[in-house]
N, C-alpha and C positions, 0 to 999 in steps of 0.2 A: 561387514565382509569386504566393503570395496574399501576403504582404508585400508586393512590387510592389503587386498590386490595391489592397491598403490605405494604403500612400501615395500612389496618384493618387487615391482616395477622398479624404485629406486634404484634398489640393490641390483640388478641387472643390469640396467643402463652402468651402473659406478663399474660395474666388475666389466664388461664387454670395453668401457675406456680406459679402464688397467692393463687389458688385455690388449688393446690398441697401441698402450704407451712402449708396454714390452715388446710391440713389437716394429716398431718405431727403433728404439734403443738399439736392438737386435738389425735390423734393418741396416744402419749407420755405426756400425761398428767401428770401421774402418775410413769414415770418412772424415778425412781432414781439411774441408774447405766450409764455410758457411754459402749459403744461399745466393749471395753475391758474386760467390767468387773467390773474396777475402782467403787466407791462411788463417783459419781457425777451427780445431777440433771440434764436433757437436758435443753438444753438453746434454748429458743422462740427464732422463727424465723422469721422474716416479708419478704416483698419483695420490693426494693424501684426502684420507675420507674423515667427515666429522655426521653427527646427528641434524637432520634438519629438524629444527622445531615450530612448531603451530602450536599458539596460545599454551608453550610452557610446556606442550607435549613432544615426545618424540615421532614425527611423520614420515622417516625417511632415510634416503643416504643422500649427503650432497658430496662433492667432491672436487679436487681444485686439481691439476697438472701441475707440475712443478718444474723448476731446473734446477738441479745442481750446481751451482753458478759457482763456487768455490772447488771443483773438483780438481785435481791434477792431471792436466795427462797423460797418458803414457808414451816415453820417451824410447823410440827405435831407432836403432842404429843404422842408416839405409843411405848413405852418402849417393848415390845416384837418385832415389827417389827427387822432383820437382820440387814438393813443397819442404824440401830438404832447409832446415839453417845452416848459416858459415862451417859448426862443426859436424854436419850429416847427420844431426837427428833430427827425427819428423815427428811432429806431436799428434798423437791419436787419439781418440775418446777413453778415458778410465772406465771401458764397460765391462765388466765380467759375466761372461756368457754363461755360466755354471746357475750364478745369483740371477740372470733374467730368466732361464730356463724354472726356475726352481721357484720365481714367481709369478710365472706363466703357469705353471700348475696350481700353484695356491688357486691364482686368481680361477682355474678352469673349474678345481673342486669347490669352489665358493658359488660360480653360476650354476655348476649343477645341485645345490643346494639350496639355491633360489627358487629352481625350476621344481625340484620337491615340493618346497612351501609350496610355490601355486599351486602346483596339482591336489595336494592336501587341501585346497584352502577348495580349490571348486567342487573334489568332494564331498565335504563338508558340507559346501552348500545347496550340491543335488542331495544331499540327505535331508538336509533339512526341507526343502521342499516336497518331497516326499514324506514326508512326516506330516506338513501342515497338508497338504491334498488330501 
């Protein structure tokens, strides 16, 4: 039973940093300078999940943060805006708010799905203790 516990642990923890990253993404939409300073759009971030394994078995969810390091970005026509180039466009993040929103939900109906398994999982377990008493 505690193996159980600690892979819905996993999945929780993975889904709560998905949920972080979207909203990260979301966050910086709009922002076209890096952390320095610099003129550089932030770059979308996703989260990719694989199985963690113990002795050949499946234990878990691990999961990595990512960037989009190849993305494009989007090109506004803002000839006043600062971090403007020679011809007045400003380079933005390629984020599309529709696709974070809509994996903001995956990712929300996925922890509550999580939170299912445990509950299932500890009744389970007051059952069985009451069985063996």
């Amino acid at each position: 039973m505690f193996k159980t516990i600690d892979i819905i642990t996993s999945g929780l923890v993975a889904q709560r940093q998905r949920l972080n990253t979207i909203a990260e993404n979301v966050a910086n939409v709009n922002t076209t300078r890096d952390a320095e300073g610099n003129v550089a759009p932030f770059q979308r971030r996703f989260v990719a999940f694989s199985a963690e394994k113990t002795e050949g078995k499946a234990a878990g969810v691990e999961f990595d943060v990512l960037q989009a390091a190849n993305a494009e970005p989007r090109r506004v026509y803002e000839p006043g805006h600062p971090d403007a180039d020679q011809n007045g466009y400003v380079d933005y993040p390629n984020i599309n708010l529709v696709t974070e929103f809509v994996n903001a939900l995956e990712a929300s109906r996925a922890y509550e799905a999580n939170i299912a398994s445990f509950n299932t999982t500890q009744k389970i377990g007051d059952m069985t203790l009451r069985i063996l008493a």
